[in-house]
C-alpha positions as CSV (number, residue, x, y, z in Angstrom):
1,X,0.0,0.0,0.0
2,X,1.4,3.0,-0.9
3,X,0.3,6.4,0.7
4,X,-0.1,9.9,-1.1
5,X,2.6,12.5,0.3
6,X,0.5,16.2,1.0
7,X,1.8,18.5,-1.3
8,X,4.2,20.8,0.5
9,X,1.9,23.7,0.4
10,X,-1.1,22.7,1.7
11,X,1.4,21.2,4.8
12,X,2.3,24.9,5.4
13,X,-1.0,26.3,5.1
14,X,-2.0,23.3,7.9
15,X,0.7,24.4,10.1
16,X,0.1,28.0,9.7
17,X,-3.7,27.8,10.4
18,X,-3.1,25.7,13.2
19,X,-0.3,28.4,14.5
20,X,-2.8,31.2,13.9
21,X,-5.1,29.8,16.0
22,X,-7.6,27.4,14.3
23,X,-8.5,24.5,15.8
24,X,-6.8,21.1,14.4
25,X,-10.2,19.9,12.9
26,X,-10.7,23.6,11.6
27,X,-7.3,23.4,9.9
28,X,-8.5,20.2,8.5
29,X,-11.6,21.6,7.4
30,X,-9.4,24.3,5.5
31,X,-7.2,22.0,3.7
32,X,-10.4,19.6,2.3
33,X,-11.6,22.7,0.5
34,X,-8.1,21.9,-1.3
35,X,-9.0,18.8,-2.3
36,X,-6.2,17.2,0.7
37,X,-8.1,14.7,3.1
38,X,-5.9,14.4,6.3
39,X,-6.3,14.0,10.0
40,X,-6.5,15.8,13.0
41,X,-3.4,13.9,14.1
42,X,-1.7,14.4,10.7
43,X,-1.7,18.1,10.9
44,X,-0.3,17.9,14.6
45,X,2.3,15.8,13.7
46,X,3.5,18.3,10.8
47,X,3.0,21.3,13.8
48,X,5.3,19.6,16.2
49,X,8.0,18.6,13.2
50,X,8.2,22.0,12.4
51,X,8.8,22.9,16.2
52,X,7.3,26.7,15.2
53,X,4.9,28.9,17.9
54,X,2.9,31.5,17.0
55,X,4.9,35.3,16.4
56,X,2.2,37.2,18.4
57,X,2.0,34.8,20.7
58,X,-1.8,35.4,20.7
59,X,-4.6,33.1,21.9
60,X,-7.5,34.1,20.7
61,X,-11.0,31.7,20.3
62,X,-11.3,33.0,17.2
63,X,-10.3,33.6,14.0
64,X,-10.7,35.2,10.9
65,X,-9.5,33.5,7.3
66,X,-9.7,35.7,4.4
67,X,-7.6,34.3,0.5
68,X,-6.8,36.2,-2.4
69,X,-5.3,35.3,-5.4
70,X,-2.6,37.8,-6.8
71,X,-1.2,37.5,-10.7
72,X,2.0,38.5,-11.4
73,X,2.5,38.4,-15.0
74,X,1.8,34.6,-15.9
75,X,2.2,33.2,-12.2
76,X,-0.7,33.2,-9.7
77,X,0.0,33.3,-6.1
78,X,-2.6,32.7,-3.1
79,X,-2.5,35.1,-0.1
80,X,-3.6,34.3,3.1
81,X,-4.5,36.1,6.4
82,X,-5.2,35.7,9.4
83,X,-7.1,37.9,11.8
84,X,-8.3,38.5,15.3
85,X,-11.2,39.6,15.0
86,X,-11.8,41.2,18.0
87,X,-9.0,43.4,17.4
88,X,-8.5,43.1,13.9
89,X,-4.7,42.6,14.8
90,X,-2.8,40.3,11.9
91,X,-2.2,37.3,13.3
92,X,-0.7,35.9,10.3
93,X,-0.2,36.5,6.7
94,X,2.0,34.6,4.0
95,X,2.1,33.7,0.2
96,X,1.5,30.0,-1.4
């Protein structure tokens, strides 16, 4: 049996939404509008390999998840945020 390896990144975005403060089965929520099926546990196990905390150090019970897609001449590129909304403070932002 041989298993699919997740695409690199849809592993960051996993870790990142986990780091900005989603739940594990939120993050895993995220990724199946990708198309990736994984695991509470998976995306865990790709947060602790990466051994990364969150810049803010924030907490908050929610978050807010906006995308964007920017072109650059022939190349497309997905933008992420992430946002408290209670403060609208950026939690976390990064390109794909």
């Amino acid at each position: 049996m041989e298993r699919e390896a997740t695409p690199q990144r849809e592993m960051k975005l996993g870790i990142r939404l986990h780091l900005a403060g989603l739940s594990l089965s939120e993050a895993v929520s995220s990724l199946e509008t990708f198309g990736v099926e994984r695991c509470r546990t998976a995306v865990h196990n790709w947060v602790k390999k990466a051994n990364l905390q969150s810049a803010s150090g924030a907490t908050s019970d929610y978050v807010a998840i906006d995308e964007t897609v920017i072109q650059l001449d022939d190349e497309q590129y997905w933008l992420y945020a992430a946002v408290d909304p209670a403060t609208n403070r950026l939690l976390h932002g990064f390109f794909i």
